[in-house]
C-alpha positions as CSV (number, residue, x, y, z in Angstrom):
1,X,0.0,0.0,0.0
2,X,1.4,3.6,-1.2
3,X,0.8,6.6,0.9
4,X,-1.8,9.1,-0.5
5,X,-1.2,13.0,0.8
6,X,-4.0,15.1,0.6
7,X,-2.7,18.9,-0.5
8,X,-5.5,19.9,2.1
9,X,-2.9,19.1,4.4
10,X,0.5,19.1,2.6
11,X,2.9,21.7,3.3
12,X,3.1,23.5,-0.1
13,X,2.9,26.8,-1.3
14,X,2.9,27.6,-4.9
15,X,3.8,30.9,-6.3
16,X,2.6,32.6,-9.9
17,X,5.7,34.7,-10.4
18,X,9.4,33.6,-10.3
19,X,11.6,34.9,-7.2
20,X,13.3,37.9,-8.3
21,X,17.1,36.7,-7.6
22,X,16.0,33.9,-10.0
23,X,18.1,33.4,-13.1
24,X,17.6,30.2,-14.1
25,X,14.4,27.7,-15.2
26,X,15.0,24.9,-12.5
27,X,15.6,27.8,-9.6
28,X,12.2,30.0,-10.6
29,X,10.3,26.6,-10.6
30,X,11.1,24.7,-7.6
31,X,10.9,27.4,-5.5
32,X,7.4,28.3,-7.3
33,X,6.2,24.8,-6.9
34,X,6.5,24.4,-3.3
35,X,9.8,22.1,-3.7
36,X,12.7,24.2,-1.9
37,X,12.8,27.4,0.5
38,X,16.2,30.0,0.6
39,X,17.0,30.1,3.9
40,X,20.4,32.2,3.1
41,X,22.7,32.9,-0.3
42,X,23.2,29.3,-1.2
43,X,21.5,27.7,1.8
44,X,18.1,26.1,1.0
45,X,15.2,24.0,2.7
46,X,14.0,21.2,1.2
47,X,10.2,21.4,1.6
48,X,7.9,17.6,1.7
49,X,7.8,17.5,-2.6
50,X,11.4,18.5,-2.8
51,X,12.2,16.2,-0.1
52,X,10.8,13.1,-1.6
53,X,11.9,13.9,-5.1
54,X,15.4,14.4,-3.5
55,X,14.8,10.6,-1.8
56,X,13.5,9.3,-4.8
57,X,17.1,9.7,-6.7
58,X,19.0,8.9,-3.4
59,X,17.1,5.5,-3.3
60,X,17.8,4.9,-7.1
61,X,21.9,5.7,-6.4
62,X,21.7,3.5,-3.6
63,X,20.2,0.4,-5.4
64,X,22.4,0.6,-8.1
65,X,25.7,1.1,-5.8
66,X,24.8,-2.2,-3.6
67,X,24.6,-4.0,-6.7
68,X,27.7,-3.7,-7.6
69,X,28.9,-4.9,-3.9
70,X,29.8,-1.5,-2.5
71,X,29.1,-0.8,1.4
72,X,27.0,2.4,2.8
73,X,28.4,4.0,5.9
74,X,28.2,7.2,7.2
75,X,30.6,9.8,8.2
76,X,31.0,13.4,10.1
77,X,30.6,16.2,8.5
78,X,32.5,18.1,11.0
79,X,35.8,16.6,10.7
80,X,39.4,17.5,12.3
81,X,42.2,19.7,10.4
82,X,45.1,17.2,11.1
83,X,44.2,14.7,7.8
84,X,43.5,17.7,5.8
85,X,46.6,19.3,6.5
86,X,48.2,16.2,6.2
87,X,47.0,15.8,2.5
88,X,48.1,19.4,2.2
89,X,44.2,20.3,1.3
90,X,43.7,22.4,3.9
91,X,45.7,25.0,2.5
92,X,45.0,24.1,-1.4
93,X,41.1,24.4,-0.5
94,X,41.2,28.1,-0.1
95,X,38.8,30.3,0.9
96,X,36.4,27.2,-0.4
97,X,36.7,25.3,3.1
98,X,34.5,26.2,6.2
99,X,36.9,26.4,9.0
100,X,36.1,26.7,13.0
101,X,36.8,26.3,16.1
102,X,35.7,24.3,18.9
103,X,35.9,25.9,22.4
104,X,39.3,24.8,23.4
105,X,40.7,26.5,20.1
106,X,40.6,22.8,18.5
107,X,40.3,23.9,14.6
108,X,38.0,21.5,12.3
109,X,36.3,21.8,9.3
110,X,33.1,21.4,7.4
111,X,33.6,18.3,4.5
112,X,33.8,19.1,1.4
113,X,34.6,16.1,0.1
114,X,36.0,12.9,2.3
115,X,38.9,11.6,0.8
116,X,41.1,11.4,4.0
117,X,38.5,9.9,6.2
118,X,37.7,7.1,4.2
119,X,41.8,6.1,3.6
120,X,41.8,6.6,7.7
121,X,38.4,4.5,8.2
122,X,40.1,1.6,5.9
123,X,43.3,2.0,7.1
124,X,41.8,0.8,11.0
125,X,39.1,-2.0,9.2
126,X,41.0,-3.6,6.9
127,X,44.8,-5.7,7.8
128,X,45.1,-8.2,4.4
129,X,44.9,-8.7,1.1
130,X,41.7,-10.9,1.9
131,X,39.7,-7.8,2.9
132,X,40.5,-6.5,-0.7
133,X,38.9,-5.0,-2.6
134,X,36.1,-3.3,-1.1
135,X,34.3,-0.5,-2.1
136,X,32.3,2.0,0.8
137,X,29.9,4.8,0.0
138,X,27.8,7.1,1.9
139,X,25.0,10.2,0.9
140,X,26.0,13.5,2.8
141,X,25.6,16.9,3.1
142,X,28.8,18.5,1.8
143,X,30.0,22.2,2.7
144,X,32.0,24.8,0.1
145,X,32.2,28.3,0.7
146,X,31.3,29.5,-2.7
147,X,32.2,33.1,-3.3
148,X,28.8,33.6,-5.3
149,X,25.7,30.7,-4.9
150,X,23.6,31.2,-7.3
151,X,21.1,29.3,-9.9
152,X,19.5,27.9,-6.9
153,X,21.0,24.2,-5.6
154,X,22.5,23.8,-8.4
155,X,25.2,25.9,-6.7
156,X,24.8,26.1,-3.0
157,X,27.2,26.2,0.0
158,X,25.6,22.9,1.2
159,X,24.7,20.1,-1.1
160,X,23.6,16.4,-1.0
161,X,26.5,14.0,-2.3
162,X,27.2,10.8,-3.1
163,X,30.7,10.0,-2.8
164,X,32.2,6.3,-2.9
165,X,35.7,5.2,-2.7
166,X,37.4,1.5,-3.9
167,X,40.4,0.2,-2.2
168,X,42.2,-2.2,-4.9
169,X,45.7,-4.3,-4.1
170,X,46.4,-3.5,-8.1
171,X,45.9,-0.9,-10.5
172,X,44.4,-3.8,-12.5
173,X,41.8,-4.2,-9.6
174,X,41.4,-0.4,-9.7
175,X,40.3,-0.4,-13.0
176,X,37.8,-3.1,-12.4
177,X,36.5,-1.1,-9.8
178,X,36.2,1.9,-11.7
179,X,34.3,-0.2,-14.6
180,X,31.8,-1.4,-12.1
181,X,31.3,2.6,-11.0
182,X,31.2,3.6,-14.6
183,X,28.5,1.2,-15.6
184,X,26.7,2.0,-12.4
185,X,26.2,5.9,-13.1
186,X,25.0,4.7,-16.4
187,X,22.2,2.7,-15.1
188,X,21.3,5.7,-12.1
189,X,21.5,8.5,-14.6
190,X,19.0,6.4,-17.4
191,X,17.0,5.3,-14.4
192,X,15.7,9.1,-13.5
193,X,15.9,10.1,-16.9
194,X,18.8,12.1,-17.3
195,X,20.2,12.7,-20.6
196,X,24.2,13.0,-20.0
197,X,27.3,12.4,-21.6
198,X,30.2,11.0,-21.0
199,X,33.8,13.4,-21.1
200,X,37.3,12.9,-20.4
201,X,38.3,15.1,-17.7
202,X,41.3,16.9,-16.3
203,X,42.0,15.3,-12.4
204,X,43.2,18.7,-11.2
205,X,43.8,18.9,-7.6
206,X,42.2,15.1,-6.7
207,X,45.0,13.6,-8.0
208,X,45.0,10.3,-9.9
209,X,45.3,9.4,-13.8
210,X,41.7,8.5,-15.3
211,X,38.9,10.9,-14.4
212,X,35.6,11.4,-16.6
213,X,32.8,13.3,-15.7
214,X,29.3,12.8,-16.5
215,X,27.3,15.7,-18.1
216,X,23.7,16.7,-18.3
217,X,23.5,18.9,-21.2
218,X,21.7,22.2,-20.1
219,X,21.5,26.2,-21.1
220,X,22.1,26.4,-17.1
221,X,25.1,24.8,-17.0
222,X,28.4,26.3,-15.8
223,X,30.5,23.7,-17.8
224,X,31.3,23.6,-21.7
225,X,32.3,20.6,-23.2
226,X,32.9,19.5,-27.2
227,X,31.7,17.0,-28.7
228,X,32.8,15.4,-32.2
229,X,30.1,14.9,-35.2
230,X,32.1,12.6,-36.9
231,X,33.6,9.9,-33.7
232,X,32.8,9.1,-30.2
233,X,34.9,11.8,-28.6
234,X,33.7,13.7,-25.6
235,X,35.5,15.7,-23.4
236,X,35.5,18.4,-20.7
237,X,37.1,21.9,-22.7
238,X,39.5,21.8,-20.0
239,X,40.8,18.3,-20.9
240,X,40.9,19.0,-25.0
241,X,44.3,18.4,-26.1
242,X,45.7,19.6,-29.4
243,X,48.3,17.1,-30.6
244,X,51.9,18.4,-31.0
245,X,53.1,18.0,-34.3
246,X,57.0,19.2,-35.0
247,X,57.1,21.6,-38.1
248,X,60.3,21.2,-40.8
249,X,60.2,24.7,-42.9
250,X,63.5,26.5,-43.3
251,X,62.9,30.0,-41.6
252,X,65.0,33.3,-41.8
253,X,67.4,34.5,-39.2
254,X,65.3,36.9,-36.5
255,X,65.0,39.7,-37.4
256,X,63.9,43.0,-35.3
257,X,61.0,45.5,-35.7
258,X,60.7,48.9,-35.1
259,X,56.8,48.4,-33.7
260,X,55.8,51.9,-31.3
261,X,52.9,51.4,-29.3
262,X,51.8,47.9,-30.0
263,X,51.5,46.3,-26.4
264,X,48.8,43.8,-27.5
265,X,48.7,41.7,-29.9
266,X,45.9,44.0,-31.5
267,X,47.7,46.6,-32.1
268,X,51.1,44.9,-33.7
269,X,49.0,43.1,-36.0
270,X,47.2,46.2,-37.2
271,X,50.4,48.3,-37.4
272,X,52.3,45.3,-39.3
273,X,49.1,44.2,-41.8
274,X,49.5,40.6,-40.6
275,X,46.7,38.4,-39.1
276,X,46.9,37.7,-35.3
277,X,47.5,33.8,-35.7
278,X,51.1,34.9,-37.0
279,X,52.4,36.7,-33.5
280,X,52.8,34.7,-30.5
281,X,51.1,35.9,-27.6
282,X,53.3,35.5,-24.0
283,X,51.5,35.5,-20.9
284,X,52.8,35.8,-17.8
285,X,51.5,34.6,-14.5
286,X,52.6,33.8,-11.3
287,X,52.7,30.3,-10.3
288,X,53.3,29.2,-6.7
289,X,54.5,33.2,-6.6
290,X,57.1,32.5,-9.2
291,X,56.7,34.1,-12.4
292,X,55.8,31.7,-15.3
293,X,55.6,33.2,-19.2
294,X,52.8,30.9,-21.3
295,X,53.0,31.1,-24.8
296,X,49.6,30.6,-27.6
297,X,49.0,31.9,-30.9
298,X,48.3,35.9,-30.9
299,X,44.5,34.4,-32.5
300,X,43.9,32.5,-29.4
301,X,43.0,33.1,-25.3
302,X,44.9,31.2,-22.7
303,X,41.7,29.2,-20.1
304,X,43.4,30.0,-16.9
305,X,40.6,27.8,-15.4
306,X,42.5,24.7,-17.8
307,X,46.3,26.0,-17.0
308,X,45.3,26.1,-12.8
309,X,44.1,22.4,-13.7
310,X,46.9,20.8,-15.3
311,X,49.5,22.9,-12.6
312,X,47.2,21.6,-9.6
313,X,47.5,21.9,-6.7
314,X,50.1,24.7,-7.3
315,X,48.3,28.3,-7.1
316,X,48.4,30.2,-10.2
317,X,47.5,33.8,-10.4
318,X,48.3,36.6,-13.0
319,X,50.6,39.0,-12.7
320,X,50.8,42.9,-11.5
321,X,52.4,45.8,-12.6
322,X,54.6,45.7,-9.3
323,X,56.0,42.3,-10.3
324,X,57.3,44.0,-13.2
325,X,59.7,45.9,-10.9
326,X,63.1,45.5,-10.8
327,X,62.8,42.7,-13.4
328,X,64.9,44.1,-16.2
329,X,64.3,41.1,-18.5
330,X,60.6,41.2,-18.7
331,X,59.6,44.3,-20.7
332,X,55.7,44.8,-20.2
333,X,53.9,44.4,-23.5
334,X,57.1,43.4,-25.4
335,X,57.6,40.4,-23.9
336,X,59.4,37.2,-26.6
337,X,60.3,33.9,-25.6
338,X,63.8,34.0,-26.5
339,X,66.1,34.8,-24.1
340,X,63.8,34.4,-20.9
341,X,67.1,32.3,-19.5
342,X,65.1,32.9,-15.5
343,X,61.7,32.1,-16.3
344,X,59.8,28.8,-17.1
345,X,57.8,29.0,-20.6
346,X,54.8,27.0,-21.2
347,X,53.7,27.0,-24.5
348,X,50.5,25.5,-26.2
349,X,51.1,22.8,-28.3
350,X,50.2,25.0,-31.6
351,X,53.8,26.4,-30.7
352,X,55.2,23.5,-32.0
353,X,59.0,22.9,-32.7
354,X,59.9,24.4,-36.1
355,X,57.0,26.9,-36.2
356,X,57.8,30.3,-36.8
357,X,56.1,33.1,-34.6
358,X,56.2,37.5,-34.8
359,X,56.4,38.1,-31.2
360,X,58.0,41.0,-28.4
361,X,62.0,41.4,-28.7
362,X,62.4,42.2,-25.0
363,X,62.8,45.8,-25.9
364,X,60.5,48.5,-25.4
365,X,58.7,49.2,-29.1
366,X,60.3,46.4,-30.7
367,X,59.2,42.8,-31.6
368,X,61.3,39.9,-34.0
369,X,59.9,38.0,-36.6
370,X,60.9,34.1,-37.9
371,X,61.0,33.4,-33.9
372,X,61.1,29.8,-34.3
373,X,61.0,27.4,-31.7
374,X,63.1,24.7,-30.7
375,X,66.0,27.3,-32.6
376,X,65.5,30.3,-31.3
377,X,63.9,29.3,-27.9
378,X,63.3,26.3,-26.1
379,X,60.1,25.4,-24.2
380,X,60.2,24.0,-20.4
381,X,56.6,22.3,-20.6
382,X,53.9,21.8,-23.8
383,X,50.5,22.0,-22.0
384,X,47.3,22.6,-24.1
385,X,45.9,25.9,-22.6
386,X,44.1,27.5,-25.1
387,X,40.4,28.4,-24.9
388,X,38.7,25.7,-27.0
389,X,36.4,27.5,-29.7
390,X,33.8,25.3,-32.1
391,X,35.5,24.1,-34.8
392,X,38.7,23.0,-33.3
393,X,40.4,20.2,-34.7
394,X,38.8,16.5,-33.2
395,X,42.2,15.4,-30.9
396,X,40.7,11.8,-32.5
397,X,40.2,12.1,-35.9
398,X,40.3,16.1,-36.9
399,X,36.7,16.7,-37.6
400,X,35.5,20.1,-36.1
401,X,34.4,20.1,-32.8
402,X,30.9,21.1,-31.2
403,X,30.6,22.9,-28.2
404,X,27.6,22.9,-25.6
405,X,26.6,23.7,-22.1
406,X,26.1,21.8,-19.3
407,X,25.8,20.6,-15.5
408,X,28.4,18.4,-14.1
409,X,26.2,15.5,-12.1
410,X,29.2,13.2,-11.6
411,X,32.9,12.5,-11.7
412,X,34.9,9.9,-11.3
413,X,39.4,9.7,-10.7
414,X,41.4,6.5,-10.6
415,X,43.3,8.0,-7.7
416,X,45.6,5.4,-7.2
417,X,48.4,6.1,-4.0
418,X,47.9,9.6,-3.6
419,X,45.8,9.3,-1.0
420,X,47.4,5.7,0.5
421,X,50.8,7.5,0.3
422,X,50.0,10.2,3.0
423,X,48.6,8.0,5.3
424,X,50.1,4.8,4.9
425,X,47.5,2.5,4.0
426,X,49.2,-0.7,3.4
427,X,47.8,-4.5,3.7
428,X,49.4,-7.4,4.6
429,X,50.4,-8.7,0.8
430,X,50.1,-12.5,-0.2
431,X,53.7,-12.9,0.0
432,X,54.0,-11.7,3.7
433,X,55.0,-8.3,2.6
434,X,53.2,-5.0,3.2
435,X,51.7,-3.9,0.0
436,X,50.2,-0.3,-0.9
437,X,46.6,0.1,-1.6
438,X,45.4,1.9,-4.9
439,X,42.2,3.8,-4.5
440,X,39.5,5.5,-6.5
441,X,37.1,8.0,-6.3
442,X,33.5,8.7,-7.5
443,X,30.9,11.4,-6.9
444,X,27.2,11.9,-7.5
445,X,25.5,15.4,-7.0
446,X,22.7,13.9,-5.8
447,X,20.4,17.8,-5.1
448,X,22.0,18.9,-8.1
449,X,20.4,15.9,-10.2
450,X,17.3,17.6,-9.1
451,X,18.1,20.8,-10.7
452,X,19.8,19.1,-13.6
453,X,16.4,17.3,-14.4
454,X,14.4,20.1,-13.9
455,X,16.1,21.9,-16.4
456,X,15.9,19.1,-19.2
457,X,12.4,18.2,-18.3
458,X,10.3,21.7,-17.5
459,X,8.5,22.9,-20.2
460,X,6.4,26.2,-20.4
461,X,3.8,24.9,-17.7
462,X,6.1,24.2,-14.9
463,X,8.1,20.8,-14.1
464,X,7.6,17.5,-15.5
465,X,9.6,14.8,-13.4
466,X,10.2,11.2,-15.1
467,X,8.1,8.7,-13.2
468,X,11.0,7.2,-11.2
469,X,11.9,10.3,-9.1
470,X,8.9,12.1,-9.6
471,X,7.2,13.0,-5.5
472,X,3.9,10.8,-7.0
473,X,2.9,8.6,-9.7
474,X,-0.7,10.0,-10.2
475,X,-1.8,13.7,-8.7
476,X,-5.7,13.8,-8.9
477,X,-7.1,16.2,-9.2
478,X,-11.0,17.5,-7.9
479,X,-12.3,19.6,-9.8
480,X,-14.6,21.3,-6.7
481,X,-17.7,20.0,-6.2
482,X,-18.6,17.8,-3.3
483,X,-19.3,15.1,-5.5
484,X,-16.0,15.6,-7.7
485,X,-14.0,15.5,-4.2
486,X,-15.6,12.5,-3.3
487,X,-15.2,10.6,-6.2
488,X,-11.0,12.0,-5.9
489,X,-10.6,10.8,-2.5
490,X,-12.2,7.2,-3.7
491,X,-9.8,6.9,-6.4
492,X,-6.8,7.7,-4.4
493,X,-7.8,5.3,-1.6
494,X,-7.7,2.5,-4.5
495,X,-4.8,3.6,-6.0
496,X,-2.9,3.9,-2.7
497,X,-4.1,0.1,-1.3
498,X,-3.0,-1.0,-5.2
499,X,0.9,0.9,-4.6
500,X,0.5,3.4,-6.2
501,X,1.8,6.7,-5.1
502,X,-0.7,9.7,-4.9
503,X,-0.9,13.2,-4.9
504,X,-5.0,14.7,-4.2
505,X,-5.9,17.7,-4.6
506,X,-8.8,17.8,-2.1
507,X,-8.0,21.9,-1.2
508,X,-11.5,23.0,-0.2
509,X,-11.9,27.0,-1.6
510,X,-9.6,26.8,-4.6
511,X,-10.5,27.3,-8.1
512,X,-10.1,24.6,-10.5
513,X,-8.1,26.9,-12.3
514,X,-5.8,27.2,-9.9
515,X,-6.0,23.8,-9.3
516,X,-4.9,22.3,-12.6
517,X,-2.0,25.2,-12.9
518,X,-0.7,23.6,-9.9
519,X,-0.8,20.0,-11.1
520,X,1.1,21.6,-14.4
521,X,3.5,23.5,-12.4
522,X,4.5,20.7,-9.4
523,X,5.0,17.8,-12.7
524,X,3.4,14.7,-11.5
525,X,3.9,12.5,-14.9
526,X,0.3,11.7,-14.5
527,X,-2.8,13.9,-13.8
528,X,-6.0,12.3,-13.0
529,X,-9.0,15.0,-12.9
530,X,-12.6,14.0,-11.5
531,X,-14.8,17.0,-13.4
532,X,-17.8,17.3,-15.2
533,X,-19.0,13.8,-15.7
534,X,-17.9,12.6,-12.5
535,X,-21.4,11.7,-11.8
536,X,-21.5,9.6,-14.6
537,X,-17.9,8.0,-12.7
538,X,-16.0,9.3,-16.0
539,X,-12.2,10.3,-15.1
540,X,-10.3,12.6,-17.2
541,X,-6.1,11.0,-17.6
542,X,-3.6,13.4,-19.0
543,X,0.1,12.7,-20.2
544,X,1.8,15.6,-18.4
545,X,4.7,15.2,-20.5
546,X,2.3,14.5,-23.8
547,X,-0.4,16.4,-23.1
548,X,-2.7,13.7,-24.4
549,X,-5.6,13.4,-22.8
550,X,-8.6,10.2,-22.2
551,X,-11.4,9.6,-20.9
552,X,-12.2,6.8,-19.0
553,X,-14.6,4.8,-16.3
554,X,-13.0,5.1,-12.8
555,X,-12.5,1.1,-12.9
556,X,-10.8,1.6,-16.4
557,X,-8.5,4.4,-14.8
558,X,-7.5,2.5,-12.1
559,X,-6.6,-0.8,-14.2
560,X,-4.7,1.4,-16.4
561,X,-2.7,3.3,-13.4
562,X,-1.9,-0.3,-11.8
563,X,-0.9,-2.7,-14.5
């Protein structure tokens, strides 16, 4: 038997307009369909239909992760500094990490994600190789001082996670584990009817070697990936990588230019006729506090957010005019690769040995042409770092990429021994020998699913939730009269004592109108009206994803609702 709640005494308040800080769909609809309450920038309630639509994709993650053998447990979200500053993310976390006190000065933080404990909780379980593998999750509020929440949950300072860890003896068993994670997320996203795809992804500061995310395509979204027409390539813009390929063109000697007042590469490519793809752009930033010059094409942006990921967990920031002082050997605006003997250069791999660049001469109102690298300048470090635009070469098999938004709902790292390493996490080994344990590392946003399906599912009426997550299977509605209400309440007694889950709209004083704006707006899949010929114990079913709409006998309604 399914539990049937009445709206006459549901705690639900629907709203006409959208909230005025609202900027996007899945924010102005579950807070105008009752499903969430802001409580503080990036703090939110989760009202009785958010709550069980919230549950509903917790119990699907669950289901899916004890099939493939992994253990639920439960951790603190208030957790000491010592394992965080022994994995040296107390410090790399930034401003990002809630930190207190207790009242004996003790300092702790709020989790943000629970690498450390886990290593620690396996390190005490587990003593052999015959406790391997094992694989523990858990579904937890997690705590990040964003510097701006916004679009609702899908960026708050507390959010609902699922994060699970596997502890492997081999990187063989580590990628078995991974598999089994991988398949997993394929079965919870298609169970509550995500659309997503799969990316590579940078590991940044986690660590580790393989690392995809999982995507829900999305106008909202804050991520960008590419995606190839032609082949099977996906990936995250921040883990694109051009492919280096060595240049062999003879090339004059350098040569200087007399260039005044061209600082940016705008300017020297107006003044010498020449398009910007023929100067080399040299930025400098400050990496750790040591000043590191990065080199693209004059055509092309450098994605800080992609160089602070591939030189995780080292800070990078970019440089002031002060850091220009007393540095005779970096001339602002006029600054060339050659001859930078003191400073590391990172260039893009477009800046490929044997490719000849117009660029700054290290003098004030000069640049040199026929720059070529790997002659006249060497590079420390090829990392891609450009800003990836549509129609960029396929890394696979060169067709043009396509870009599109959309909302990161999961990742997953092989982390191997990072995490092992700091605390020693070692089993007994078959041969008598300690051995080190390999570990990965998998994430779910579980509240931010929420948002993420609200934005792929809403349509101009208000949300329309897949039947597996969605707060009820049927919401019936009646229409108003004493005999409509009756006949309702009837239907949803026999629904409920059959299993299926019901939403009534018994509200005594409200219009139908309102009524059936409601049952558009709060997205049951299925809408069950008793209305004009409920005397005649006629039903009206609607699609709310369809729209279709039938009539039907109340028996014929209710066989159709539980076959």
């Amino acid at each position: 038997m399914a539990q049937v709640q009445r709206m006459s005494r549901l705690m639900v308040k629907t709203l006409r307009d959208d909230p005025a800080d609202a900027e996007t769909l899945s924010h102005k609809l579950l807070v105008r369909a009752g499903y969430v309450r802001r409580n503080a920038a990036g703090i939110w309630t989760w009202l009785p239909l958010g709550k069980k639509v919230l549950d509903n994709i917790s119990r699907v993650v669950r289901e899916e992760m004890d099939a493939i053998g992994a253990q639920e447990v439960l951790l603190p979200a208030l957790l000491p500094k010592e394992p965080y500053e022994a994995s040296a993310r107390w410090e790399e976390y930034g401003d990002l990490l809630f930190r207190l006190k207790d009242r004996k000065g003790a300092e702790y933080l709020l989790g943000p994600t629970h690498e450390e404990i886990f290593t620690l909780v396996v390190k005490d379980q587990v003593a052999s190789y015959k406790d391997l593998p094992v694989m523990l999750y858990q579904i937890q509020t997690k705590y990040r001082d964003e510097a701006r929440p916004r679009s609702g949950v899908l960026r708050g300072r507390e959010f609902q996670m699922k994060d699970s860890y596997s502890f492997d003896i081999t990187d063989e068993g580590l990628a078995e584990s991974y598999g089994l994670h991988r398949e997993a997320y394929q079965k919870i996203f298609a169970r509550i009817g995500l659309d997503y795809r799969i990316v590579s992804a940078v590991s940044g500061a986690m660590g580790g070697s393989a690392s995809e995310e999982f995507l829900a395509p999305a106008a909202a979204g804050e991520d960008t990936f590419v995606d190839c027409p032609a082949c099977d390539y996906a990936a995250n813009t921040e883990a694109v990588t051009f492919k280096l390929t060595p240049v062999s063109e003879e090339h004059g000697a350098v040569e200087e230019l007399d260039t005044p007042d061209t600082p940016t590469i705008e300017t020297l490519a107006e003044h010498l006729g020449v398009p910007a793809s023929a100067t080399l752009k040299n930025l400098l930033v400050k990496v750790d506090g040591e000043i590191v010059a990065v080199g693209v094409p004059g055509d092309r942006e450098v994605d800080l957010g992609k160089l602070g990921e591939h030189l995780a967990p080292a800070v990078v920031e970019l440089v002031t005019a002060e850091d220009f002082e007393g540095r005779e050997d970096l001339v602002r605006g006029y600054v060339g690769p050659q001859g930078l003997e003191k400073v590391r250069y990172i260039a893009d791999p477009r800046v490929a040995p044997g490719t000849a660049w117009i660029t700054g001469a290290n003098k004030i109102n000069t640049h040199a042409k026929n720059v070529v690298a790997g002659r006249d300048f060497e590079v420390d470090d090829y990392l891609d770092v450009v800003v990836v635009e549509e129609g960029d070469p396929c890394p696979a098999c060169g067709t043009g990429l396509k870009m599109d938004r959309a909302i990161e709902i999961g990742h997953i790292f092989q982390l191997g021994r990072k995490y092992a390493d700091t605390f020693g996490l070692d089993v007994l080994g078959q041969q008598g020998k300690p051995v080190r344990v390999t570990m990965g590392s998998y994430g779910i946003g579980v509240s931010r699913a929420v948002a993420a399906l609200a934005e792929q599912s809403a349509d101009d009426q208000g949300l329309c939730w897949p039947k597996e997550i969605a707060p009820a299977d049927v919401h019936v509605v009646a229409a108003g009269k004493a005999l409509q209400t009756e006949l309702a309440l009837d239907v949803s007694e026999k629904l409920g004592a059959a299993g299926v889950r019901v939403l009534v709209d018994d509200r005594a004083g409200v219009s139908p109108g309102v009524k059936f704006t409601d049952a558009e707006l709060i997205g049951v899949p299925t809408i069950l009206v008793a209305g004009r010929r409920s005397a005649e114990g006629v039903v009206e079913l609607k699609d709310r994803r369809t729209g279709e709409r039938e009539e039907l006998t109340v028996d014929e309604a209710i066989a159709r609702l539980t076959a």
